[in-house]
VOGU-3710 file (C-alpha; in Angstrom, 3 decimals, decimal comma):
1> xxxxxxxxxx> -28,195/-27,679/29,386  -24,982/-25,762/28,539  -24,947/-23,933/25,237  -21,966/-25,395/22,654  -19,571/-22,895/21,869  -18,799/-22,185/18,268  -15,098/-20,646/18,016  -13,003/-19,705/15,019  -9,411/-20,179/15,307  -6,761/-17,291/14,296
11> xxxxxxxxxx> -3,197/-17,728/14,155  -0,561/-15,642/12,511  3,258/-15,904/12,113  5,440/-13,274/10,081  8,401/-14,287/8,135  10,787/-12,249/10,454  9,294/-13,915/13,336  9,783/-17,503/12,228  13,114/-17,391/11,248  14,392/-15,467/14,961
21> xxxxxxxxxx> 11,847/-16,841/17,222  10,595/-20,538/15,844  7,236/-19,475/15,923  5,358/-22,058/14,120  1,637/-21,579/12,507  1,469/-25,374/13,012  1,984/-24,827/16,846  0,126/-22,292/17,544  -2,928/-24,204/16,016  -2,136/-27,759/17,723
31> xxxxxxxxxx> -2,235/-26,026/21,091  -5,388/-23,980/20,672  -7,400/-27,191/19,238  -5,918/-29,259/22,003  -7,620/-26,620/24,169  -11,081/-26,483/22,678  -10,960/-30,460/22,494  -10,646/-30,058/26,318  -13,539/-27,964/26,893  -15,331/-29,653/23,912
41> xxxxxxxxxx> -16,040/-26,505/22,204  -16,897/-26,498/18,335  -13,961/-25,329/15,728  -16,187/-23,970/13,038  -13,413/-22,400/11,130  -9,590/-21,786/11,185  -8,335/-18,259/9,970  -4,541/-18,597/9,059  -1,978/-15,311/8,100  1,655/-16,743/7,199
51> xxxxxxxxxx> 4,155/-14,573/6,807  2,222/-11,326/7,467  3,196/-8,926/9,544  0,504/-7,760/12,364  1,479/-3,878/11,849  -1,727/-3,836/9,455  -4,519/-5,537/8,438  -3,751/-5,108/4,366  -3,343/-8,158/3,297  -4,130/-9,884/5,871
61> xxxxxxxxxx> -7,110/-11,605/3,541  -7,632/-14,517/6,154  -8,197/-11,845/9,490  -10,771/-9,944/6,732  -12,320/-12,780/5,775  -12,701/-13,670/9,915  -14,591/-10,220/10,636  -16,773/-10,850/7,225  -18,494/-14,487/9,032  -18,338/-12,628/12,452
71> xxxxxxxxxx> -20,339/-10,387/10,507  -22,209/-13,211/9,156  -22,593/-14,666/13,157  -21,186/-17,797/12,001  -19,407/-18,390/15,512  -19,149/-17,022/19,098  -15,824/-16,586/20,268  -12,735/-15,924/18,134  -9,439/-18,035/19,882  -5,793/-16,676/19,447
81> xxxxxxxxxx> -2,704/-18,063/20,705  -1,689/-14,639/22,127  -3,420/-10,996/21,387  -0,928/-9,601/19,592  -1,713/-12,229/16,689  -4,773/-10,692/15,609  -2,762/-6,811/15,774  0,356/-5,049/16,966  -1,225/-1,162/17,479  -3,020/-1,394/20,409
91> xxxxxxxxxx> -6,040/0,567/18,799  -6,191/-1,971/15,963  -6,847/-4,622/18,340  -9,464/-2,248/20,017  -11,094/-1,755/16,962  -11,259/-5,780/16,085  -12,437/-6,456/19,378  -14,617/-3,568/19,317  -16,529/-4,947/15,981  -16,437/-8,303/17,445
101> xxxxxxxxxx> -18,416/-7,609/20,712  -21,004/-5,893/18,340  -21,585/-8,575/16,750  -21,958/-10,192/19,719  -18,565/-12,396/19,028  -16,039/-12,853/22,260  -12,289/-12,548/22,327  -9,880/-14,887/24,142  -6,416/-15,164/24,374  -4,649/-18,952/25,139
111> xxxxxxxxxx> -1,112/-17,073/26,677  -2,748/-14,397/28,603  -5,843/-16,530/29,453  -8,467/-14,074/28,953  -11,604/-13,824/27,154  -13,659/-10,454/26,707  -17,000/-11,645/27,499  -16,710/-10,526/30,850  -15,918/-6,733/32,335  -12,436/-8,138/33,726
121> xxxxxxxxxx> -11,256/-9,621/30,293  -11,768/-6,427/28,938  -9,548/-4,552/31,155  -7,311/-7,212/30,663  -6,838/-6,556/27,264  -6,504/-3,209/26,903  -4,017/-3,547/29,751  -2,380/-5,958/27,745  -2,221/-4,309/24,635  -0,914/-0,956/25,872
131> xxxxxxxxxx> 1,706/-3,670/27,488  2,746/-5,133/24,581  2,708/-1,936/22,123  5,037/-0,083/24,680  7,637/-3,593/24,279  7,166/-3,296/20,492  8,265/0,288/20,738  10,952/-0,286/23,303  12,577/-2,536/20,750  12,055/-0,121/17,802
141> xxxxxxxxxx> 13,784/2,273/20,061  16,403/0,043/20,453  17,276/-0,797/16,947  17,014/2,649/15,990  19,554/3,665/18,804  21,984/0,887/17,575  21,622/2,081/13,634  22,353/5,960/14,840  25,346/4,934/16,839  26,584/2,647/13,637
151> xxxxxxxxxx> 25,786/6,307/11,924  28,020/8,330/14,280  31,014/5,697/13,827  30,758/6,158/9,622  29,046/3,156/9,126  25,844/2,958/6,577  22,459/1,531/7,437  20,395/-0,094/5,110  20,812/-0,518/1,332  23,432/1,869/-0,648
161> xxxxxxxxxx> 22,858/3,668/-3,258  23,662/3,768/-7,017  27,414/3,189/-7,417  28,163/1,486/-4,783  27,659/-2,159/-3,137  28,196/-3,914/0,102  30,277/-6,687/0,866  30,484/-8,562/3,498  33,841/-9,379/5,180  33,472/-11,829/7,292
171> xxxxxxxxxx> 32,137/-15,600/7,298  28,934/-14,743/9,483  28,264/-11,774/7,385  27,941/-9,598/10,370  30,496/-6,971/9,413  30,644/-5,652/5,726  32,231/-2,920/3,347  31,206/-0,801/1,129  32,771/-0,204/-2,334  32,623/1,422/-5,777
181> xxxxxxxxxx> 30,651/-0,091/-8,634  32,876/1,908/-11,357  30,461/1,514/-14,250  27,403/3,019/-11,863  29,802/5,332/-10,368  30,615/6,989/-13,608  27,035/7,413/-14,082  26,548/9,311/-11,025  29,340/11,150/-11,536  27,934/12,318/-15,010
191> xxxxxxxxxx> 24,543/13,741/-13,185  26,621/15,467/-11,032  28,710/16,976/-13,771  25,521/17,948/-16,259  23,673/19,928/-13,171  26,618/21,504/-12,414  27,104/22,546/-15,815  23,525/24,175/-15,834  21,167/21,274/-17,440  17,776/20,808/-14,988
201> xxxxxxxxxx> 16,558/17,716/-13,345  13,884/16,803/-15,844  16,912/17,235/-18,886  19,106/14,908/-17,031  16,556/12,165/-16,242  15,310/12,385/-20,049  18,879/12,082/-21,453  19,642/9,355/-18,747  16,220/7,426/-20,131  17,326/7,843/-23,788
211> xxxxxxxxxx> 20,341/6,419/-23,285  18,719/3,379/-21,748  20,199/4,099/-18,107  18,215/2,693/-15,452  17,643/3,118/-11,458  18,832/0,486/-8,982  15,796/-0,687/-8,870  15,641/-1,380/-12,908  13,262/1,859/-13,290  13,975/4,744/-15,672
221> xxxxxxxxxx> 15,537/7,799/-14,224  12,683/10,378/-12,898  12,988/14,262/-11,223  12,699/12,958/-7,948  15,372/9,825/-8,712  18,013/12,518/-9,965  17,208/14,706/-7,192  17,981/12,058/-5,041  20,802/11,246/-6,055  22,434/15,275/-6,321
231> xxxxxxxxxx> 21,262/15,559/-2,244  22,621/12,567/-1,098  26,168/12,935/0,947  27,341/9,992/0,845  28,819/10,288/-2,924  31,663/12,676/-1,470  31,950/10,128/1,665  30,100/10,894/4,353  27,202/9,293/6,221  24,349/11,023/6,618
241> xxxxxxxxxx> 21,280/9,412/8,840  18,211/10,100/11,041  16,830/12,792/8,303  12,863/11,526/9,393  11,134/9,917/11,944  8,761/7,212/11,475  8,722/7,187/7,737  6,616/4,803/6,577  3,574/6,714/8,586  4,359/10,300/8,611
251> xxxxxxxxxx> 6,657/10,507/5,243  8,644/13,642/5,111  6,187/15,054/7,658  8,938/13,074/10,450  11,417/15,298/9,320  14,104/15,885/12,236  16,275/18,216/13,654  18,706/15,532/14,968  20,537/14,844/11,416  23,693/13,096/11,961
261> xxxxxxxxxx> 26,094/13,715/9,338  29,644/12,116/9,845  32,567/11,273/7,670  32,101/7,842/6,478  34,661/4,464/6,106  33,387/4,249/2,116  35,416/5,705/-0,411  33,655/9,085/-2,358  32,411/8,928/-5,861  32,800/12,947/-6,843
271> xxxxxxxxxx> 34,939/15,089/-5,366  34,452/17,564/-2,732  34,956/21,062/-5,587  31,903/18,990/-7,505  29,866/18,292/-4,759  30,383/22,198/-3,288  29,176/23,296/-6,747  25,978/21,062/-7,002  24,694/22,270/-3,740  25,292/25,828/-3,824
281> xxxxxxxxxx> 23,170/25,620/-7,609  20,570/23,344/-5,494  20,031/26,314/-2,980  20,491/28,813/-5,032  17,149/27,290/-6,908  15,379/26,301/-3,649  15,476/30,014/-3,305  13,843/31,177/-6,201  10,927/31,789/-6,077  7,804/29,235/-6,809
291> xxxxxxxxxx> 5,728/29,181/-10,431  2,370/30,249/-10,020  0,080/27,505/-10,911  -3,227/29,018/-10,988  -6,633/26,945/-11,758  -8,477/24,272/-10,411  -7,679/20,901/-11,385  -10,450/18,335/-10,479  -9,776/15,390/-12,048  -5,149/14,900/-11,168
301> xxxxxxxxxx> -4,156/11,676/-10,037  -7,825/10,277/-11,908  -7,355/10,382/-15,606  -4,827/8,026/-16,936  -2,610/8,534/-20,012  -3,494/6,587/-23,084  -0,298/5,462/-23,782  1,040/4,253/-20,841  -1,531/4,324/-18,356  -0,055/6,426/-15,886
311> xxxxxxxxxx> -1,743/9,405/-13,986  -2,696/12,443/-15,558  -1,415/15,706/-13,916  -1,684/19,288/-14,073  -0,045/21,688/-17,013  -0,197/24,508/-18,861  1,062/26,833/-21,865  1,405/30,547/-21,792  1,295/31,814/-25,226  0,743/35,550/-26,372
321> xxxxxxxxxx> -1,718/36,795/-28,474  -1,131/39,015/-31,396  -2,570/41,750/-29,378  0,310/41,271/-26,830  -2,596/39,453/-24,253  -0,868/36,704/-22,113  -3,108/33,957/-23,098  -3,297/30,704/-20,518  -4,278/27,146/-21,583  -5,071/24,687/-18,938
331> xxxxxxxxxx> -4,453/20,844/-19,597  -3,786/17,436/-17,980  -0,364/15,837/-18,950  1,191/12,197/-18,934  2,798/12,471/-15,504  5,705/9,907/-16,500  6,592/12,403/-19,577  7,014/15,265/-17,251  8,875/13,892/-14,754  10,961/10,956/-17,435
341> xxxxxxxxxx> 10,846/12,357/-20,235  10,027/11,756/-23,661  12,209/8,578/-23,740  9,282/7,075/-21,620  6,209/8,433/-22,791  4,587/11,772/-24,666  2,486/14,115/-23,376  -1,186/13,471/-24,537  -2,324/16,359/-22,903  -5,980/16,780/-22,931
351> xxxxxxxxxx> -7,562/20,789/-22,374  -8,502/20,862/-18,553  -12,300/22,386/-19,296  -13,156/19,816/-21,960  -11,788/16,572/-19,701  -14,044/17,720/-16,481  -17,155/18,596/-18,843  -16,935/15,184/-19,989  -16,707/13,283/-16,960  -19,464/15,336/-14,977
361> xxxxxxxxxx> -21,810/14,735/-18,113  -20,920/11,542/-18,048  -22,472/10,936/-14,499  -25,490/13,582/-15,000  -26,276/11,256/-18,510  -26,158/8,517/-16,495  -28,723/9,944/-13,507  -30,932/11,176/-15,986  -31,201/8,720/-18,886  -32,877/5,181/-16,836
371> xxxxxxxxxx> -31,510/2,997/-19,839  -28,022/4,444/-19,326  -27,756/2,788/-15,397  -29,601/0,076/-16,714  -27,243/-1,261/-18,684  -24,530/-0,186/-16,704  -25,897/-2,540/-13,668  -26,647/-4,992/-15,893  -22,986/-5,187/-17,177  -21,985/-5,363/-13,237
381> xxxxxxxxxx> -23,528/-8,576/-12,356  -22,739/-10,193/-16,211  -19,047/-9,320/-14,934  -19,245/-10,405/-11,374  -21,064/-13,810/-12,344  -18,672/-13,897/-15,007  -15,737/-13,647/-12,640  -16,676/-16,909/-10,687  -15,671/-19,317/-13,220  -12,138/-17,829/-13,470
391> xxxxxxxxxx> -11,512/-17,329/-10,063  -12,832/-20,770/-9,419  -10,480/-22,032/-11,714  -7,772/-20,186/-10,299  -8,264/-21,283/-6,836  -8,532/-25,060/-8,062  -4,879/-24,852/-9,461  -3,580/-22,788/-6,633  -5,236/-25,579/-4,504  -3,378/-28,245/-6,508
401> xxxxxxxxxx> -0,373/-26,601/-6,100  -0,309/-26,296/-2,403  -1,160/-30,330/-2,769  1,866/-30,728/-4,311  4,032/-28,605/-1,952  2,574/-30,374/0,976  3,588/-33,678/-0,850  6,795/-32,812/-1,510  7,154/-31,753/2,308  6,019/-34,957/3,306
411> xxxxxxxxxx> 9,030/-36,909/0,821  11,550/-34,908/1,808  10,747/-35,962/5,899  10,952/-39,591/4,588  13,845/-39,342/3,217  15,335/-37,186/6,088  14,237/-40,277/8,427  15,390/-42,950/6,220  18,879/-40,732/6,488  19,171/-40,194/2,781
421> xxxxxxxxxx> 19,650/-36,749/3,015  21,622/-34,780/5,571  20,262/-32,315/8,237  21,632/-29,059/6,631  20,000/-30,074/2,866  16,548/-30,743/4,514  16,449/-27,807/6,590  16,822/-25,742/3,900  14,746/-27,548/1,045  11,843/-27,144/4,069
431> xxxxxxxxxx> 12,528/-23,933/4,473  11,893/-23,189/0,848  9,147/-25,031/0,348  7,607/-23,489/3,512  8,116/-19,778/1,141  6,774/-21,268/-1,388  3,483/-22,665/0,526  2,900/-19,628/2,637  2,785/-17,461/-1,130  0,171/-20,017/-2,399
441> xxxxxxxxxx> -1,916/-20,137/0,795  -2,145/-16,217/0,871  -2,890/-16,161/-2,620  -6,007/-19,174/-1,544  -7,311/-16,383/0,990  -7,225/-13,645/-1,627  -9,201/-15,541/-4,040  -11,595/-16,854/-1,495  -12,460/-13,466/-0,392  -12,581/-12,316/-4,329
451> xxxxxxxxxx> -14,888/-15,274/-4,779  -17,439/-14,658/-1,730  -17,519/-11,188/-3,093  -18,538/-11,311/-6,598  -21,065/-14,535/-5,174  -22,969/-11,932/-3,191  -26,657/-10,898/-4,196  -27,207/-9,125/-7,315  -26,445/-5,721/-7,821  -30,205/-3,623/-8,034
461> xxxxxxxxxx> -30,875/-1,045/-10,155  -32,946/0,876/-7,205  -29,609/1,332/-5,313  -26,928/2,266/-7,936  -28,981/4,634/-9,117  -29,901/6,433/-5,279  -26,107/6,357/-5,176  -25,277/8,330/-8,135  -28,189/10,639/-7,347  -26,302/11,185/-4,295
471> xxxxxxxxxx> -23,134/12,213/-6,067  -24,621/13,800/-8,725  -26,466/16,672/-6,493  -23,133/16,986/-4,487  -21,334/17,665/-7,638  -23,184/20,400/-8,601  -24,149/22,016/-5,370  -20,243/21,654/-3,612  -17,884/24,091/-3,791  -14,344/22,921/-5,446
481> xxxxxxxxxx> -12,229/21,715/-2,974  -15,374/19,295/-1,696  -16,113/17,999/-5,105  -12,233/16,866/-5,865  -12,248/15,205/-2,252  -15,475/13,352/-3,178  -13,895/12,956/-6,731  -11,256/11,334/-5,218  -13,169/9,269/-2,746  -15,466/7,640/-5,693
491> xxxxxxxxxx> -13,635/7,806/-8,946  -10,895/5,268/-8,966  -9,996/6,062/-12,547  -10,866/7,659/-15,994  -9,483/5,690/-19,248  -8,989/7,811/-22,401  -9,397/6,662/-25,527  -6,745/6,906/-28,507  -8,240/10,319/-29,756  -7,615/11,291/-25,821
501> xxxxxxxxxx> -11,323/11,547/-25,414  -12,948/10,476/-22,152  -13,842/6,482/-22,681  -15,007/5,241/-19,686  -15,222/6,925/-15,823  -14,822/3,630/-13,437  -16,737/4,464/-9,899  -16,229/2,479/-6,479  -18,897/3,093/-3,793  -18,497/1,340/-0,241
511> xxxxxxxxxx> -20,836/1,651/3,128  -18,403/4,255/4,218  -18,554/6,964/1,521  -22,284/6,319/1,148  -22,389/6,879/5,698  -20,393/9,402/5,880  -20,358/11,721/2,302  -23,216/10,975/-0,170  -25,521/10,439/3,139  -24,832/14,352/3,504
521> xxxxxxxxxx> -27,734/16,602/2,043  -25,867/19,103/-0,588  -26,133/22,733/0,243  -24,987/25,900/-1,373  -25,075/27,853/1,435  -23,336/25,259/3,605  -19,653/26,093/4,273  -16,631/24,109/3,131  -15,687/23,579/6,697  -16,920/20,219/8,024
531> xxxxxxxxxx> -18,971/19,377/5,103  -17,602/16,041/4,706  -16,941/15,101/8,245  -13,660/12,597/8,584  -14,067/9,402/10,926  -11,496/7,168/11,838  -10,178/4,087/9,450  -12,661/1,141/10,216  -10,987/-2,163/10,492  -12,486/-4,384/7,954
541> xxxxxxxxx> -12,223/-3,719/4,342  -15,072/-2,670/3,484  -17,129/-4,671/0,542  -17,364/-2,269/-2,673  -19,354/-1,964/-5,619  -17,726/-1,099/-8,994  -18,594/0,070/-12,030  -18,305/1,582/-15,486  -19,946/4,307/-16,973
//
């Protein structure tokens, strides 16, 4: 007697993808039940992404709640419309597939009639996904060659900067101009001018923020926002493109040597003497030589200012004593007061030696007083049964209101067939509504996943406390630079209270830290090298457990 097959159903659909190819999430599912009906295989769940792209799996909460019950063996074969649904990278659809087959879970493919239960599927789709990556990056090579030739012709890509806006000229908006916003324009013009007269970055941002002067993007003026705005060309009118390479993965690591820098078709904002001046003061301080920031800061990026909550980072005051004696004092700093200003925030530095002492006594208190982790566990599960209620609560009225968007999809059809409305109105009232729905059905997913989460088994007392064990002895055995990685890795942040004294030191501990750092016995005599041994990013989010102390 044949065995039933259980199969969960993925489908995704991007927003870009919709709108130029008519993929439809409603499609791809009719054709892949259709299918199962035909072979009269089980659907035990379906798994839907809308409007997500497949570059990544971040929130992509429906795909991470589909590993989670493959996890949880609650099918046997996971059905796609085509492979590159569940990822675009080739090696993120290796790893999926790879953490499917170990759970003993199948892969197949409707388009490219596959599955990966046999030796041949397999081959298949790596085949397949090397295929398909290699047309992915054919396009992207395409585009990219079409925005550097628009480059070498004068014309900008992408969005413009303060002081300017773009137009468009013609009825299909293919073609547009670019022209001067005077009010931002005088602006810019007015950083240019106080740098050139001598006043530094952090000076000009903190007037700008006094003044109430904002970004483009509605943020106060920072360093790296007036910096931005002193390198940038195309404010004495030219175009200036293909700086990096692959940005969003390699950041100004994809710096090129292939800069295209043209005259542009836009009009200038400053003039050529003030632009001359500005960069021959920027090089002229690119040259000089670098502060000396001695001392080891453990805890940058983790504490968070009192005031406004951002991060913490490193400062210091040289003073003299009345002996003559150079005398250095080490602290942690608001980070939005030294790079905005005091428009923004204040310093609320805290003295470097005192902050670390307090957080590293904080855990050590915690390992050796019982009562101390007691409590704190405790307080976990209170919170995470606490937590279902809300979310519950949440998901009912995000529920409703997917009810009602559905409705009102289904009224404005009737009316479309009864001819009451016209074609253009009810393509784009659909349209809108289809937004709208594919926001509240991502947030559903989210809040499902939140909710199986905090339903999970108690927290135990036995485990927290082998964990912090763990990090305690690494603490105090590791030399520096491993203790701020494994800093990093577990503390997710430190609150201050109003008398900037440590309040609370908020931990997060997942199956990967505890496998592949605290799992590590602590050595003094080890070596920094390969201490903490770096494995490749799994891909499932893995299920955390945090807490307070």
């Amino acid at each position: 007697m044949n065995q039933t097959i259980r199969v969960a159903i993925y489908a995704r659909v991007s927003t870009e993808e919709q709108a130029e190819y008519g993929y439809s999430i409603d499609a791809q599912l009719d054709t892949l039940r259709k299918y199962c009906e035909l072979y009269s295989w089980v659907i035990v769940g379906e798994y839907v992404d809308r409007g997500v792209s497949g570059k990544s799996i971040e929130g992509r909460y429906e795909l991470q709640r589909l590993l989670r019950d493959a996890q949880d063996r609650k099918f046997d074969e996971v059905f796609v419309w085509k492979f590159n649904r569940m990822a675009r990278k080739n090696i993120d659809l290796l790893h999926i597939v790879d953490l499917l087959e170990k759970n003993n879970v199948a892969f197949r493919s409707f388009s490219e009639n596959f599955d990966t239960s046999t030796s041949m599927g397999k081959f298949a789709l790596q085949m397949m996904g090397a295929v398909g990556e290699l047309e992915r990056n054919t396009i992207v090579d395409n585009v990219k060659m079409g925005h550097k030739q628009r480059a070498r012709t004068g014309k900008h890509n992408g969005k413009v900067p303060l002081g300017y806006r773009s137009v468009k000229v013609d009825e299909r908006g293919r073609e547009s101009k670019i022209i001067i916003i005077e009010e931002e324009a005088a602006l810019v013009r007015n950083i240019f001018e106080q740098y050139a007269a001598g006043h530094g970055l952090k000076a000009i941002a903190n007037a700008l923020n006094h003044r109430g002067h904002k970004t483009r993007t509605g943020k106060p003026f920072s360093t790296c926002s007036v910096r931005d705005i002193l390198d940038n060309p195309m404010f004495v009118g030219k175009i200036r493109y293909n700086r990096y390479e692959n940005w969003a993965e390699r950041r100004r690591k994809g710096k090129t040597s292939e800069l295209i820098l043209v005259e542009g078709h836009h009009p200038a904002v400053i003039s050529d003497e003030l632009w001359e001046k500005v960069q021959l003061l920027r090089r002229k301080k690119g040259t000089m030589p670098k502060k000396r920031f001695e001392g080891e800061y453990l805890l940058t990026g983790l504490m968070r200012c009192p005031e406004c909550g951002a991060a913490m980072t490193a400062s210091r005051t040289v003073n003299r004593a009345k002996d003559g004696t150079k005398v250095v004092r080490m602290y942690y700093s608001c980070g939005r007061f030294r790079s905005q200003g005091s428009s923004v925030c204040h310093a609320n530095s805290v003295r470097k030696d005192e902050a670390e002492k307090a957080v590293t006594e904080r855990i050590r208190q915690a390992v050796a007083k019982p009562d101390i982790l007691k409590k704190v566990v405790r307080s976990v599960n209170e919170h995470r049964s606490g937590r279902i209620k809300p979310l519950r609560d949440e998901l009912a009225a995000v529920q409703a209101r997917i009810d009602k968007l559905e409705e009102k999809k289904r009224k404005y059809l009737g009316l479309y067939e009864m001819d009451e409305i016209d074609r253009d109105l009810f393509v784009g009232r659909l349209n809108d509504l289809n937004k709208e729905l594919d926001a509240e059905l991502t947030l559903r997913s989210k809040l499902e996943l939140e909710l199986r989460d905090d339903q999970a088994d108690p927290v135990s007392y036995e485990s927290v406390r082998a964990l912090m064990g763990k990090f305690d002895a690494l603490l105090r055995h590791s030399p520096f630079q491993q203790r701020k990685t494994l800093l990093h890795l577990i503390v997710k942040k430190i609150k201050l209270d109003s008398n900037r004294r440590v309040e609370s030191v908020e931990l997060v501990f997942n199956d990967d830290t505890d496998k592949y750092f605290l799992s590590l016995a602590p050595s003094t005599a080890a070596s920094v090298e390969g201490a903490f041994p770096i494995y490749g990013k799994a891909p499932i989010k893995k299920q955390s457990l945090v807490f307070t102390i």
